[in-house]
Rosetta silent file (secondary structure, phi, psi, omega in degrees, C-alpha in Angstrom):
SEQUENCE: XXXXXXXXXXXXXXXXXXXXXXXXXXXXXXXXXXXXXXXXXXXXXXXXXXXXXXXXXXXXXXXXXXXXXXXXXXXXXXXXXXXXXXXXXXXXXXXXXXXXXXXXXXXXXXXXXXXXXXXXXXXXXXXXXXXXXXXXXXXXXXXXXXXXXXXXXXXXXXXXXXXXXXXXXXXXXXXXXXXXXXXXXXXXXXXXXXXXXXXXXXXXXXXXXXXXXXXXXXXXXXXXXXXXXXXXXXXXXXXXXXXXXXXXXXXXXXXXXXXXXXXXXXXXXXXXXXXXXXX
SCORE:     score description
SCORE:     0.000 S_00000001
   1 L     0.000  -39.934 -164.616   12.236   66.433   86.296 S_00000001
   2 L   -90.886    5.412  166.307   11.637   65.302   82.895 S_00000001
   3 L   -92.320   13.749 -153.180    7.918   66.405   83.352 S_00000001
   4 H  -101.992  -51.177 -155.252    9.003   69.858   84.662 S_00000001
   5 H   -70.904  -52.930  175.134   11.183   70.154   81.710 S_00000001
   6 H   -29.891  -70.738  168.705    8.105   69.339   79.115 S_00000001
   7 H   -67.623  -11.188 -176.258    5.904   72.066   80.407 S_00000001
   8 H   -60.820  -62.955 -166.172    8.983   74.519   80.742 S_00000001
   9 H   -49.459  -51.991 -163.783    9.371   73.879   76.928 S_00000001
  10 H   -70.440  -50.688 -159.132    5.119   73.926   76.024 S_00000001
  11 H   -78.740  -14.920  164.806    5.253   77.296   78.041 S_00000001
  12 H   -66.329  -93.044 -130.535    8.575   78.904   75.951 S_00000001
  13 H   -66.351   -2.595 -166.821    6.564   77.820   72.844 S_00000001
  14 H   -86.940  -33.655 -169.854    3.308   79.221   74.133 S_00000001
  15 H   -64.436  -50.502 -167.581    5.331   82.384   75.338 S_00000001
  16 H   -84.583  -30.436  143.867    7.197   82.667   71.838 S_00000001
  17 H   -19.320  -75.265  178.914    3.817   82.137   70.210 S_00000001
  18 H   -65.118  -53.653 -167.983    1.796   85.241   72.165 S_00000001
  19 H   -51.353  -63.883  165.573    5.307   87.239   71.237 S_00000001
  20 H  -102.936   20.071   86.607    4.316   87.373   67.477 S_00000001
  21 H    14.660  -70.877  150.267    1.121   87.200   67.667 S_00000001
  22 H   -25.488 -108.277  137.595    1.748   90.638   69.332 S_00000001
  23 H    28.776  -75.296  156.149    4.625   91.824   67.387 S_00000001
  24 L   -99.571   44.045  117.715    3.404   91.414   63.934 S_00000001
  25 L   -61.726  -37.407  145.074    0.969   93.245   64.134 S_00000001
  26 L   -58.580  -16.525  176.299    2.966   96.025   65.049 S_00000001
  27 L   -84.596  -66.755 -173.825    5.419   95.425   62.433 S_00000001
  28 H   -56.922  -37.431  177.215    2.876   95.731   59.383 S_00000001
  29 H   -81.376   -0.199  137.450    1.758   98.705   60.805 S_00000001
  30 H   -79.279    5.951  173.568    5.067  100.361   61.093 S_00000001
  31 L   -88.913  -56.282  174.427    5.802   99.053   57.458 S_00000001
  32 L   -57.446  -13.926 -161.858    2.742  100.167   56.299 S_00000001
  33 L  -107.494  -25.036 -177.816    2.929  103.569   58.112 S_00000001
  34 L  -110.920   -1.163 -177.446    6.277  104.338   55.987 S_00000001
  35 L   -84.072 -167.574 -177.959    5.478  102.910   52.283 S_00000001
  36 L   -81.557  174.790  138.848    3.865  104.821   49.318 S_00000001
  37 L   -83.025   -7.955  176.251    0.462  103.780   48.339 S_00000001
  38 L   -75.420  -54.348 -156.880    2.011  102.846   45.018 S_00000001
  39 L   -57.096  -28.349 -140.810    3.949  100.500   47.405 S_00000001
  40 L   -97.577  104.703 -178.856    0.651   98.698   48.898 S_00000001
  41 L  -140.185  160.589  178.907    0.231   95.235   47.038 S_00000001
  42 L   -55.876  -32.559 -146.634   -1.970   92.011   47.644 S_00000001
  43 L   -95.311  146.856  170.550    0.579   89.170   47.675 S_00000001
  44 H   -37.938  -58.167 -169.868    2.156   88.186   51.268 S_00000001
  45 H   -46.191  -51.940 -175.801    5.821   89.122   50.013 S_00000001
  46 H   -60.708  -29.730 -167.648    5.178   92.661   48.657 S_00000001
  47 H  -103.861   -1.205 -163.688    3.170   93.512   51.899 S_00000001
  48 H  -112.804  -14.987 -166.914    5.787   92.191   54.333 S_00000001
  49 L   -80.907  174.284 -166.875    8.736   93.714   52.443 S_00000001
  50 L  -107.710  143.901  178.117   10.354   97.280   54.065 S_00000001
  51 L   -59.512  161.598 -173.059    9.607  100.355   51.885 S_00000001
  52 L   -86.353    4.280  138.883   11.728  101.348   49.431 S_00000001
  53 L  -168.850  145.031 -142.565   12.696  104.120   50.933 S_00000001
  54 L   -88.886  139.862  166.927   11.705  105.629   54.284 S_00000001
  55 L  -130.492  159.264  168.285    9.775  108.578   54.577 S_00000001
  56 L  -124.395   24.622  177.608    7.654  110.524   56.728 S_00000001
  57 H   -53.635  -41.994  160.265    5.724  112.074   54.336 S_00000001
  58 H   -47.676  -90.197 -160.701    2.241  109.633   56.144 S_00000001
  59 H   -34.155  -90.414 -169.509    2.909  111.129   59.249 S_00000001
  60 H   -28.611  -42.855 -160.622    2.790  114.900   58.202 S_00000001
  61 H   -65.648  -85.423 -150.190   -0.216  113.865   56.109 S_00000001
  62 H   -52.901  -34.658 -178.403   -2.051  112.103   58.415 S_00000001
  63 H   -61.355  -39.240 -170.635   -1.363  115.188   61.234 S_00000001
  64 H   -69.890  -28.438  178.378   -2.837  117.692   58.689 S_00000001
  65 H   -62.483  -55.598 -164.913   -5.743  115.262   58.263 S_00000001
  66 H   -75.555  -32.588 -149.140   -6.435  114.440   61.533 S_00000001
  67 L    60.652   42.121 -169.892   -5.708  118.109   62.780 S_00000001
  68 H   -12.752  -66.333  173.538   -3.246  116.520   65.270 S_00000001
  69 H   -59.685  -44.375  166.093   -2.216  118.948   67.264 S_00000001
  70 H   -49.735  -73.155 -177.448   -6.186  120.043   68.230 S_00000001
  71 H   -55.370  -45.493  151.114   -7.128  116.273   68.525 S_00000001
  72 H   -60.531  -71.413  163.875   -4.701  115.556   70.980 S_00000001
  73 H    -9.145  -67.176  172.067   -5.066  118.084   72.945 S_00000001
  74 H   -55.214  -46.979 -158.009   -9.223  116.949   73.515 S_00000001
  75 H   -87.582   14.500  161.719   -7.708  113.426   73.908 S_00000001
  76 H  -104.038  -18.279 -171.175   -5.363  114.374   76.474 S_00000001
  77 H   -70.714  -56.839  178.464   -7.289  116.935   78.232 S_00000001
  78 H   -92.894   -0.561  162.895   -9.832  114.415   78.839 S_00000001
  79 H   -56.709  -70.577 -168.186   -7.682  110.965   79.635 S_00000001
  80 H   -63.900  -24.147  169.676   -5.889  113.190   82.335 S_00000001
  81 H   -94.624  -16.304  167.476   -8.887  114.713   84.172 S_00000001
  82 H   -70.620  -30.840  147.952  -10.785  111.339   83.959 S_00000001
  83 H   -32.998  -61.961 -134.365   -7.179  110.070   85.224 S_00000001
  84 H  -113.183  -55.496 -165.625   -7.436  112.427   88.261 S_00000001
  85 H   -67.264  -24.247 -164.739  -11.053  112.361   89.116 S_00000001
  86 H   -80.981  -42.555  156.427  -11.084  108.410   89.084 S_00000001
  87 H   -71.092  -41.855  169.479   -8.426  108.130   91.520 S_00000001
  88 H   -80.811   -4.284  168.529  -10.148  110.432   94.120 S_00000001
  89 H   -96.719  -49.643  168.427  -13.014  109.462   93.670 S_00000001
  90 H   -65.234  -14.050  175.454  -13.182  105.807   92.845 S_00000001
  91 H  -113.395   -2.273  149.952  -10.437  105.359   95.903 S_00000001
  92 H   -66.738  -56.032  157.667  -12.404  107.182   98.355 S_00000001
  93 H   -60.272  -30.223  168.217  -15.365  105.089   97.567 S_00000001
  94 H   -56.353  -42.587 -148.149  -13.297  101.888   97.603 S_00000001
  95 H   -87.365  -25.887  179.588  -11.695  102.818  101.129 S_00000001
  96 H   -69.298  -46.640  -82.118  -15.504  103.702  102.368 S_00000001
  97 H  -147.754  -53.449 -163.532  -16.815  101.037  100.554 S_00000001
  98 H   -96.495  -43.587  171.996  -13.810   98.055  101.744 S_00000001
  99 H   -66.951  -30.572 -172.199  -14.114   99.258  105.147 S_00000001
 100 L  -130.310   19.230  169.262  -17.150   98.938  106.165 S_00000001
 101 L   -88.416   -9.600 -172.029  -19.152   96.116  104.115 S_00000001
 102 L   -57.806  -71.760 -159.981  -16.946   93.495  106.314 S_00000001
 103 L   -86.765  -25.362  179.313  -19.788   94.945  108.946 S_00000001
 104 L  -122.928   87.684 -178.737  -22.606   96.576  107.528 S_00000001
 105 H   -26.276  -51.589  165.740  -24.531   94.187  105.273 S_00000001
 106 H   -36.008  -72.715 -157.538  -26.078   97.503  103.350 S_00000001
 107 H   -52.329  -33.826 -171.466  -22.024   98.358  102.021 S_00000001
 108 H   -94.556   15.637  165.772  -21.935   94.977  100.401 S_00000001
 109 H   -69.527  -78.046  173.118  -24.792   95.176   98.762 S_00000001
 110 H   -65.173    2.295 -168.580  -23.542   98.427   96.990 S_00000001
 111 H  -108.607  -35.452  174.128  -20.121   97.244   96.511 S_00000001
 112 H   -62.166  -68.590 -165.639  -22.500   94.093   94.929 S_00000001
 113 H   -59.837  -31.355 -163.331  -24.575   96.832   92.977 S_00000001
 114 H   -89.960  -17.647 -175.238  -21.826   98.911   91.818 S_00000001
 115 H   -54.391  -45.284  178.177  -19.553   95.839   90.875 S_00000001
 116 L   -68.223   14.018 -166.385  -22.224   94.847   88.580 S_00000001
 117 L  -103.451  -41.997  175.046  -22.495   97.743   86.201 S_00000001
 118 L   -39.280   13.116 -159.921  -19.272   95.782   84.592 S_00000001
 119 L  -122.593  -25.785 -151.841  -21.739   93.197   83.285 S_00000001
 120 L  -108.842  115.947  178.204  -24.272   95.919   81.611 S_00000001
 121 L  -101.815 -172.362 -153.396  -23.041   96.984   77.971 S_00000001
 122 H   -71.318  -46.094  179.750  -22.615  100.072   76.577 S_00000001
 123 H   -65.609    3.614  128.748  -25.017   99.711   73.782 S_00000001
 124 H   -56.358  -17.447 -179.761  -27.736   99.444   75.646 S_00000001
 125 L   -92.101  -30.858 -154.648  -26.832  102.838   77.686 S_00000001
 126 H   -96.421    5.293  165.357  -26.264  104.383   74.543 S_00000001
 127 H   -71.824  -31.701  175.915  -29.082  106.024   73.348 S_00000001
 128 H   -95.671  -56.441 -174.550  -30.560  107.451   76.801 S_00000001
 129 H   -40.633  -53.213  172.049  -27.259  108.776   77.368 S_00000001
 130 H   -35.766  -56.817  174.955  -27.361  110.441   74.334 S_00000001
 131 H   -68.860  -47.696  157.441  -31.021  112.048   75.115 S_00000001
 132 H   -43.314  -67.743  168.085  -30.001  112.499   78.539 S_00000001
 133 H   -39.462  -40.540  154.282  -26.485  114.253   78.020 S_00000001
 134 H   -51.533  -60.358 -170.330  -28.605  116.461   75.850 S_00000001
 135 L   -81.726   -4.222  168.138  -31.157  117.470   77.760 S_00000001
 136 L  -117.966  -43.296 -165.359  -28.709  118.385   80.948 S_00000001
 137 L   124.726   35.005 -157.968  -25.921  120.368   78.560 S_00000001
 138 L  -111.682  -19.478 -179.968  -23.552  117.659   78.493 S_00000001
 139 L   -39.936   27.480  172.510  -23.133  116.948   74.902 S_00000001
 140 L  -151.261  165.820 -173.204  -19.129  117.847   75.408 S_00000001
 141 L   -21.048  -64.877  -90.561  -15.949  117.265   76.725 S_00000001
 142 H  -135.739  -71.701  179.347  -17.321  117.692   80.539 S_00000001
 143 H   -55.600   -7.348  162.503  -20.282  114.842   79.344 S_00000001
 144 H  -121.663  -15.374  170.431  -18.240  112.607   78.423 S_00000001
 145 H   -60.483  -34.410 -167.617  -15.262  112.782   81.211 S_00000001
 146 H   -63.031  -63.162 -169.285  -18.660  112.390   83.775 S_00000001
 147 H   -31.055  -82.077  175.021  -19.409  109.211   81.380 S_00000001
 148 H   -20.800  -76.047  139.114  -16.275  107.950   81.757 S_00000001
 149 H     9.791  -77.552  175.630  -16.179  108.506   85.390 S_00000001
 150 H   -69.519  -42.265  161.979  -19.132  106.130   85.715 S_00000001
 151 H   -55.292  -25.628 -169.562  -18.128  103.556   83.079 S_00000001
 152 L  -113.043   32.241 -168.884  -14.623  102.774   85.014 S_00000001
 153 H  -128.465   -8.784   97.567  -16.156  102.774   88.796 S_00000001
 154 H    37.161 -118.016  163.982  -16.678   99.446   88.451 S_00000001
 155 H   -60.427  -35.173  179.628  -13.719   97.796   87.900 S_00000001
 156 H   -65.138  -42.698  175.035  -12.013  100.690   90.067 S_00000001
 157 H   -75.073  -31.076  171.123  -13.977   99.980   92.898 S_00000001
 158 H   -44.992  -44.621  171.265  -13.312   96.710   92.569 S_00000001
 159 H   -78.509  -18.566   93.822   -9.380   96.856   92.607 S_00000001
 160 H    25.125  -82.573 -167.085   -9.890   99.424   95.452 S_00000001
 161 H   -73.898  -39.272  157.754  -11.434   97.177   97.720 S_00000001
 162 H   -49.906  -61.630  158.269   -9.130   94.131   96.915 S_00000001
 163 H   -45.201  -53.072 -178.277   -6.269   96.083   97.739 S_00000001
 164 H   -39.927  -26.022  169.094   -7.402   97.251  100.641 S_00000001
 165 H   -44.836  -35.858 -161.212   -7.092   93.709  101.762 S_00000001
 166 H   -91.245   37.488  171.210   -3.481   93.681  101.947 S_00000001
 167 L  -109.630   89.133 -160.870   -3.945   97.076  104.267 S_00000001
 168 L   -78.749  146.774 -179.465   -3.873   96.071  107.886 S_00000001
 169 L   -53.660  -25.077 -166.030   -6.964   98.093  110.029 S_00000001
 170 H   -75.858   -0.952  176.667   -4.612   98.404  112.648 S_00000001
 171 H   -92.110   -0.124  171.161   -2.638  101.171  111.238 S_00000001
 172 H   -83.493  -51.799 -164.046   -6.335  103.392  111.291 S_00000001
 173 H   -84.416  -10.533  175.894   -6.738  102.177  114.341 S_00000001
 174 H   -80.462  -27.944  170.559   -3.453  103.317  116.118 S_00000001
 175 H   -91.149   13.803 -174.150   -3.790  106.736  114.265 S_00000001
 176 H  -100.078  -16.676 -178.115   -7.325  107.029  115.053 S_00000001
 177 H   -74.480  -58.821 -174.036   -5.798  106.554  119.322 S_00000001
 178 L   -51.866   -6.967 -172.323   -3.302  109.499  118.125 S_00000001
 179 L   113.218  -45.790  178.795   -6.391  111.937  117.388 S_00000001
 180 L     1.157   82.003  167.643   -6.492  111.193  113.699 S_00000001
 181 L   -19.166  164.448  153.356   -9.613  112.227  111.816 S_00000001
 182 H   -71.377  -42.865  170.864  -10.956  109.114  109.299 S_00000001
 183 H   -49.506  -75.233  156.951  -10.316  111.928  106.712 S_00000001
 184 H   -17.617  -64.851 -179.194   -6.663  112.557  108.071 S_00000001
 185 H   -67.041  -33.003  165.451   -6.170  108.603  108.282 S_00000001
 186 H   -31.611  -89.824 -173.923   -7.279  108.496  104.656 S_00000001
 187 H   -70.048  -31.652  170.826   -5.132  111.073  102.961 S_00000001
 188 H   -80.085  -26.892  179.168   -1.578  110.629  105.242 S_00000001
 189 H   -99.573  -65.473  164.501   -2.009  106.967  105.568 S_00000001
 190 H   -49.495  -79.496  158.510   -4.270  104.897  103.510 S_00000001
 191 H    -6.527  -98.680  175.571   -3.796  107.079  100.348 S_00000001
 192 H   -52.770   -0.530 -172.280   -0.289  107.004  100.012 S_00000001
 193 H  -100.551    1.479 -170.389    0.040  103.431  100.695 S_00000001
 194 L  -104.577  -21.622 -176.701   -2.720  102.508   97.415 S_00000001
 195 H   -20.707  -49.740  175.809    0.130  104.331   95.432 S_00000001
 196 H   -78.676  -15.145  167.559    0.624  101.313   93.249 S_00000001
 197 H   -69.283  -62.643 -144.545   -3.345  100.512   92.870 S_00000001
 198 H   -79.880  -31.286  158.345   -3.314  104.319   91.399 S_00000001
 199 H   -53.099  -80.563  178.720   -1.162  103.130   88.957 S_00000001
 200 H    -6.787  -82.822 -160.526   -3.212  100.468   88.143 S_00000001
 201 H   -86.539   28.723 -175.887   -6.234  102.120   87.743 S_00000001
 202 H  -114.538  -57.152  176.300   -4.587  105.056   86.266 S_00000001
 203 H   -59.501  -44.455  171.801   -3.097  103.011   83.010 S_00000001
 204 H   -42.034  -52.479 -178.713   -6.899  101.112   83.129 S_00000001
 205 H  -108.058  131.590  -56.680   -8.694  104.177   82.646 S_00000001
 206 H     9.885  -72.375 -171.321   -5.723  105.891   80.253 S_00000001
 207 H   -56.683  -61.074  158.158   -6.070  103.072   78.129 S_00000001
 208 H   -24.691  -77.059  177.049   -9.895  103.038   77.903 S_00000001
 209 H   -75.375   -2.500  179.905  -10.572  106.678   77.439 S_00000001
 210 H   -97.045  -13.068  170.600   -7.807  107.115   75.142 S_00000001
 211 H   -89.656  -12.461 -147.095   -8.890  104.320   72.645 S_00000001
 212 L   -88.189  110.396 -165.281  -12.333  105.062   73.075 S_00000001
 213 L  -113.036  -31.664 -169.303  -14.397  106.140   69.801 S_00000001
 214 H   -70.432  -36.656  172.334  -17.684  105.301   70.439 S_00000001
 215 H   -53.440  -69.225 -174.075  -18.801  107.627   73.873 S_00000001
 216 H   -54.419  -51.329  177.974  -16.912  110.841   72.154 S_00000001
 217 H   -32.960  -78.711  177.424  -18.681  109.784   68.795 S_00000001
 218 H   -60.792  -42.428 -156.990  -22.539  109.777   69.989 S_00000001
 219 H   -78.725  -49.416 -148.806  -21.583  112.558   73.310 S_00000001
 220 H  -118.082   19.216  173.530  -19.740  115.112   71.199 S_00000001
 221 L   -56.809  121.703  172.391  -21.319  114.665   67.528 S_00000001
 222 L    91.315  -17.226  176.554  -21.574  118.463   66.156 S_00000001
 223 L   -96.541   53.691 -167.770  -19.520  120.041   68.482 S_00000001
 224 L    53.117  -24.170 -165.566  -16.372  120.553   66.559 S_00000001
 225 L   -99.463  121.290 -179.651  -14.157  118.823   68.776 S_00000001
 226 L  -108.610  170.146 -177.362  -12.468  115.447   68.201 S_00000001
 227 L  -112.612  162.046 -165.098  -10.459  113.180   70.228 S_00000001
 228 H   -85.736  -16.781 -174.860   -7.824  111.276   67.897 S_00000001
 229 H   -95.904    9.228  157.155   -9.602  108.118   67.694 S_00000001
 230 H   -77.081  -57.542 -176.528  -12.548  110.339   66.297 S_00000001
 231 H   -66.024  -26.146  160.742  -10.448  112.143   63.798 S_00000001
 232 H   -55.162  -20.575  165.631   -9.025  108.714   62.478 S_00000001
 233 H   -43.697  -42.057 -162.018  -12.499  108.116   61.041 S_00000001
 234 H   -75.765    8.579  174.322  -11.394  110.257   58.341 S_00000001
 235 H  -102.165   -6.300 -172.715   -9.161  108.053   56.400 S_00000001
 236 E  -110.329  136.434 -167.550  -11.828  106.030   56.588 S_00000001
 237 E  -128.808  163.571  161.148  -14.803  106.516   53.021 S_00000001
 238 L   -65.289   15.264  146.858  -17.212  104.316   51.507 S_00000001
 239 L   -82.144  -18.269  176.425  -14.607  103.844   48.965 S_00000001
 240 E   147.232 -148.536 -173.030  -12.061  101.926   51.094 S_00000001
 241 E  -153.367  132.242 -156.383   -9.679  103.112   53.677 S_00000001
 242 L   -85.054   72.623 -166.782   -6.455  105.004   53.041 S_00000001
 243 H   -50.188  -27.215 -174.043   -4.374  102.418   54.988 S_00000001
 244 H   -66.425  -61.428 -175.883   -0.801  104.228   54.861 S_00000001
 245 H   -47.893  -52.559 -163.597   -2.130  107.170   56.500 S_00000001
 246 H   -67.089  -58.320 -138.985   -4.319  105.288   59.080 S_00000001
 247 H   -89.577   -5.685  176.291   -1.964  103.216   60.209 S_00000001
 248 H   -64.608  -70.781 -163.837    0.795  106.611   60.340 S_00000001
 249 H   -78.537   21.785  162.708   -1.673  108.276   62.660 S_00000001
 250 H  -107.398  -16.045  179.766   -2.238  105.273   64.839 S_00000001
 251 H   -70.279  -38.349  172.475    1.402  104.847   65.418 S_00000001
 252 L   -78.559  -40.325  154.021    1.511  108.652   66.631 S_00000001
 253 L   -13.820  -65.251 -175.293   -1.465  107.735   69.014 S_00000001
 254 H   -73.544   -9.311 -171.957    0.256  105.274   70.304 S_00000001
 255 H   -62.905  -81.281 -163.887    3.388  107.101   71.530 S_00000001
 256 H   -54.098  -21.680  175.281    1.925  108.760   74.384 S_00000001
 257 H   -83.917  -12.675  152.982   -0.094  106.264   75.762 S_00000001
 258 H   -68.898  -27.800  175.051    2.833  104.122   75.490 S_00000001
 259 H   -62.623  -52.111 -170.495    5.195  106.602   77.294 S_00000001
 260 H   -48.391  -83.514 -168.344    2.720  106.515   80.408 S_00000001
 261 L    -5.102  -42.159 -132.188    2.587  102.605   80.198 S_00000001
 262 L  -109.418  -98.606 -175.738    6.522  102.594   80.277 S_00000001
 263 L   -25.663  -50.728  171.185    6.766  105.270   83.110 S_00000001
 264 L  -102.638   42.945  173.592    4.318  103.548   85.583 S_00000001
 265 L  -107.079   49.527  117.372    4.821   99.588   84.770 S_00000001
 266 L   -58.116  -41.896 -133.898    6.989   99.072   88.266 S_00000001
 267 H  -112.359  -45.821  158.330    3.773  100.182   90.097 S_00000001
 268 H   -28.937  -53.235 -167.820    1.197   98.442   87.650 S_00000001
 269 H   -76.415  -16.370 -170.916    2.478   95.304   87.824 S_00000001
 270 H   -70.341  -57.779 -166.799    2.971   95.840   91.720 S_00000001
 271 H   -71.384  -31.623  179.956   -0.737   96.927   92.443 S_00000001
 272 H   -74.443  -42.037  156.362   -2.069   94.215   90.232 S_00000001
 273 H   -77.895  -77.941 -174.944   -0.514   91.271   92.340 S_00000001
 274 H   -27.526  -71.392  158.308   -0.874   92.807   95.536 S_00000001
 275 H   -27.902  -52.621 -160.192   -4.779   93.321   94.574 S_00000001
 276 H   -70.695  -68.025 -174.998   -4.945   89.904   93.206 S_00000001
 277 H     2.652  -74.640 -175.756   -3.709   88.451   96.533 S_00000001
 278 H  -122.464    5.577 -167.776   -6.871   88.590   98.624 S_00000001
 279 L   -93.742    0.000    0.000   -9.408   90.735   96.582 S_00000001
């Protein structure tokens, strides 16, 4: 008992530890997101203190800076179809993919091959992409959702196939006795029952493409359109970095991709144990 109680206590302080750790981080940058720049000082006290009076005068700024309204829009337009294509696509290939390497030495090989692109980093990709994306028309929103697309199929198939574990065959094979197509058994059966895996890999890939500066940087350079963590460059000059501002328009960033987070973390946390289980 009195060892039980020892580790309860090291994991509360380890717990209350990771909690600000978090946390204040999140603090200075709402503190920082509402002071002046007169306000902005060197010494711990002065930077930790609450502004002297709250405004939201950053915010407006930073939207006019950023072009807000515009930038979101490209960042949502392409989180949500890279959202939508990765679940039908990456959970088709998973179910093809889960199903049959148990039996056909060839699927685990690619399930092997494709697993592995998680290993291979970007900056090495990123130069032929560039020259590639070019040279097919791709240089834009549509070139970098494919990018995407390919960068999270990976880990997607991976979480895919893992699930699938906890899926017993026998519900294919009793609708496959009823007449059932493999297609059919897919989308009425299989499908809906990955619901919480779609979370998963829906918040996975949200998070990714919505933080993501470097692919839209090099893919979409000259073609007017930014994504918000492109248009955030612009607080930043070889003179310093306008920190009030920055840290305004990272805080409006963050709402919506926090809103998903909130709205599917039942089915995240669900699909991520379940997955874990046997994959």
């Amino acid at each position: 008992m009195k060892e039980t109680g020892k580790v309860n206590r090291i994991l509360t302080a380890i717990l209350i530890l990771g909690t600000v750790t978090v946390f204040f981080p999140l603090y200075m940058a709402v503190i920082i997101a509402f002071k002046k720049p007169s306000e902005m000082t060197n010494d711990v006290a002065g930077a930790l203190a609450f502004p002297s009076s709250w405004s939201l005068d950053n915010f407006k700024e930073a939207m006019r800076v950023t072009d807000f309204w515009n930038s979101l829009g490209n960042s949502l337009l392409i989180t949500l179809v890279t959202i939508g294509l990765a679940i039908l696509v990456h959970s088709i290939a998973g179910y093809v993919i889960g199903r049959s390497m148990a039996h056909k030495k060839a699927f685990r090989f690619i399930y092997l091959y494709i697993v592995s692109g998680m290993f291979v980093p970007f900056a090495i990709l990123m130069m032929p992409l560039v020259k590639q994306t070019a040279q097919m028309g791709l240089g834009n929103r549509l070139g970098v959702i494919l990018l995407y697309l390919v960068f999270y199929m990976p880990m997607n198939i991976l979480l895919y196939t893992g699930y699938l574990k906890n899926i017993p065959e026998t519900l294919e094979e009793a609708a496959s006795i009823d007449g059932a197509t493999t297609w059919q058994t897919f989308w009425k059966i299989i499908f809906p029952m990955m619901s919480p895996m779609h979370a998963t890999v829906a918040i996975l890939t949200a998070l990714g493409t919505w933080n993501d500066v470097m692919t839209p940087l090099v893919i979409m350079s000259g073609t007017g359109k930014n994504t918000l963590p492109l248009a955030q460059l612009n607080f930043q000059t070889q003179f310093g970095t306008n920190y009030n501002l920055a840290f305004a328009s990272y805080i409006l960033a963050l709402i919506p991709i926090l809103i998903f987070y909130l709205l599917c973390q039942k089915q995240i946390l669900n699909g991520v144990a379940n997955g874990a289980v046997k994959g």
